[in-house]
C-alpha positions, 0 to 999 in steps of 0.5 A: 446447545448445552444450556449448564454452560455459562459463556458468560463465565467462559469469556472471563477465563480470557484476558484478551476477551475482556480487554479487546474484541479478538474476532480472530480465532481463525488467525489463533485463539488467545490462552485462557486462564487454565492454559496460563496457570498450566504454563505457570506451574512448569515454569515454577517446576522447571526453575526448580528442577523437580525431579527429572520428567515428573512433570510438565507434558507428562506420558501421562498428560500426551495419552491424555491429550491424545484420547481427548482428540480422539474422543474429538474425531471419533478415533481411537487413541491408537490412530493418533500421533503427535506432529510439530503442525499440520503441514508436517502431518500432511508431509509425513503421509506423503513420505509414508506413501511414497507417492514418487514410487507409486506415480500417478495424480494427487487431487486438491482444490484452490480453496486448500491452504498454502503450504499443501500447494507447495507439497504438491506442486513441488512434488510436480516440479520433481516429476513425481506426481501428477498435480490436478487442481480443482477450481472453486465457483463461487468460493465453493466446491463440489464432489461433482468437480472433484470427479472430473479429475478424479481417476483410476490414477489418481493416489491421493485426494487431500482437501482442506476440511474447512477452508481457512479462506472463508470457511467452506465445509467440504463435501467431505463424505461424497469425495471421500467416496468418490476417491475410494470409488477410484482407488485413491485415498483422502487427506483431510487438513482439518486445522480449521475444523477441530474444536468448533465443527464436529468430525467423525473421521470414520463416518466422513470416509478420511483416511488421513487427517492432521491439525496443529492446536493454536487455533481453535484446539485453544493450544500453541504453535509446535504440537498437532496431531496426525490421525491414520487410519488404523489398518492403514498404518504400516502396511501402507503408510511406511515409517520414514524416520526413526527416534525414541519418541516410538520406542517402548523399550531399548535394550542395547541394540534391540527396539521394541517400538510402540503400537500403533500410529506412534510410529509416525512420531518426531525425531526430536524431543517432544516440546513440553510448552506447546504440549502442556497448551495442546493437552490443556485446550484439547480438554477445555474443547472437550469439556465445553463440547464442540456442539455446544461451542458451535450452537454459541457463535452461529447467531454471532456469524449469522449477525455478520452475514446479515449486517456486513453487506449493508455496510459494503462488505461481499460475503464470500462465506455461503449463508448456509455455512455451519462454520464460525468463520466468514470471510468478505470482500470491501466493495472500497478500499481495504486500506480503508478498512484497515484504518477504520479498525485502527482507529477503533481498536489500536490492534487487530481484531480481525484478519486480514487476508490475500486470495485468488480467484478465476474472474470472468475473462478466464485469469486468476485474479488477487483481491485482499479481504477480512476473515473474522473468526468467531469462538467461545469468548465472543459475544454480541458486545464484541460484534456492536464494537466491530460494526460500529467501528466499520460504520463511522 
């Protein structure tokens, strides 16, 4: 842990930190100061009409933005492209690949995140995939399950880095190389993951990865960013759609586009506002370190693990989870729960989440839970606050 750093100090740059517990960074992170003076400052701009681009999310500012997440990845800032979310990333790999034409299986878990159910089991409903879905055991997953659906068929293997049910860090690295073994190759959602658990996209074997910024990249809803794997870009994800957001220069009739993974851009005008949030929290990540960010909420975690159970709460987060998120099952009614904190706190401070699992009779079975996320403003006060609330 980096011991310069005084989380004392960072809390501070945090309204909502200093008012209320927010045990939910999982949910999104609450702006900081730096963020809300950025903000502050286009707003003055923009009612004055200073000059025409000069400001705001500057190129200058994006390249910014884009090689501090780079750096974030182990990536180089050409392998990286803005996208309106996750989810449209992973839609935009999808297309490029054109997985109709190719035929064959795509691989996910059911720990994954909604919206990639949805993508593929609608591509299945089309009949252009094959949709294989391993199953967790225990709230966890293995490359070991991954390989028994795993084949010579199989296109693409797209997994939740971190799962946003309860925080389980993929075996990332066993399963890329298990897809790759196959000929496949692996999609990591990481929207979970970036900013508070470290990644190295190329020691990891991820050949596609996207998040969006309003959790813990410390920005807002509408800007993310979309990495390809350099000598995978063009050749083998095709471009699908086309605005001057790729462009470097237009002369009439004649485009030169830009190099790199620009090409996978939106056709719409970039957004400035969400964009001056992703470039001002991907640096303040970046300057704190992911490192460091980590080492500053495990004994946090680590007190929710060992505490919880005690007041009849069932981890469904493994104890050896480096992850600032963990999840728990009441063994009374959420509803109580609810009410507990609302009473203590008038306002959320943790999230309250649906999930499925295959219970011992062989069905699939929905239990409702809480998903506390930890991050940089929190502190022991806020975890007295939260077990407190939960005890009375």
């Amino acid at each position: 842990m980096n011991k310069s750093i005084d989380f004392a100090a960072v809390r501070a740059n945090f309204p909502r930190a200093m008012r209320k517990p927010w045990l939910a960074a999982s949910e999104y992170v609450p702006f900081n100061v730096h963020s809300i003076q950025a903000l502050q400052d286009y707003a003055q701009a923009k009612s004055q009409a200073r000059g025409s681009y000069g400001f705001g999310f500057t190129k200058e500012l994006q390249a910014e933005a884009k090689q501090h997440f780079a750096d974030l990845i182990n990536a180089s800032a050409d392998e990286i492209a803005f996208v309106q979310s996750t989810t449209d990333g992973e839609n935009l790999i999808v297309a490029g690949l054109d997985l109709a034409k190719r035929g064959g299986n795509v691989v996910i878990d059911d720990l994954h995140f909604e919206a990639s159910k949805h993508l593929y089991s609608r591509l299945q409903e089309e009949g252009a995939i094959e949709l294989r879905i391993v199953e967790h055991k225990g709230w966890r997953t293995s490359a070991a399950d991954y390989a028994k659906h795993v084949d010579k068929n199989t296109q693409l293997v797209s997994i939740a880095l971190v799962s946003q049910i309860n925080g389980f860090l993929a075996d990332v690295k066993q399963i890329s190389q298990l897809a790759h073994d196959h000929g496949a190759w692996l999609f990591a959602d990481i929207i979970q993951a970036a900013g508070n658990t470290p990644i190295d996209v190329q020691a990891m074997g991820i050949d596609f990865a996207a998040t969006s910024t309003y959790k813990w990249l410390m920005g807002d809803s509408g800007v993310g960013f979309l990495y390809v794997r350099r000598d995978l870009q063009e050749e083998v994800v095709k471009q699908t759609r086309y605005g001057m957001r790729q462009v470097k220069i237009e002369r009439d009739f004649d485009f030169e586009p830009h190099s790199g993974a620009a090409i996978y851009e939106g056709t719409s005008s970039m957004a400035f506002v969400p964009g001056i949030c992703a470039a001002h929290g991907v640096k303040y990540v970046a300057n704190l370190g992911v490192d460091a960010i980590r080492a500053h909420a495990k004994p946090l975690t680590d007190r929710l693990q060992q505490e919880l159970p005690g007041l009849g709460f069932r981890p469904l987060t493994p104890l050896d989870n480096p992850v600032p998120i963990v999840s728990f099952l009441s063994t009374g009614p959420i509803e109580d729960v609810q009410s507990k904190l609302d009473r203590a706190f008038g306002e959320p401070v943790v999230s309250f989440r649906n999930w499925y699992f295959r219970n011992a009779a062989g069905e699939r079975e929905h239990v409702r839970g809480i998903r506390i996320g930890v991050s940089v403003y929190n502190n022991d006060d806020d975890i007295d606050q939260f077990l407190n609330a939960l005890d009375n």
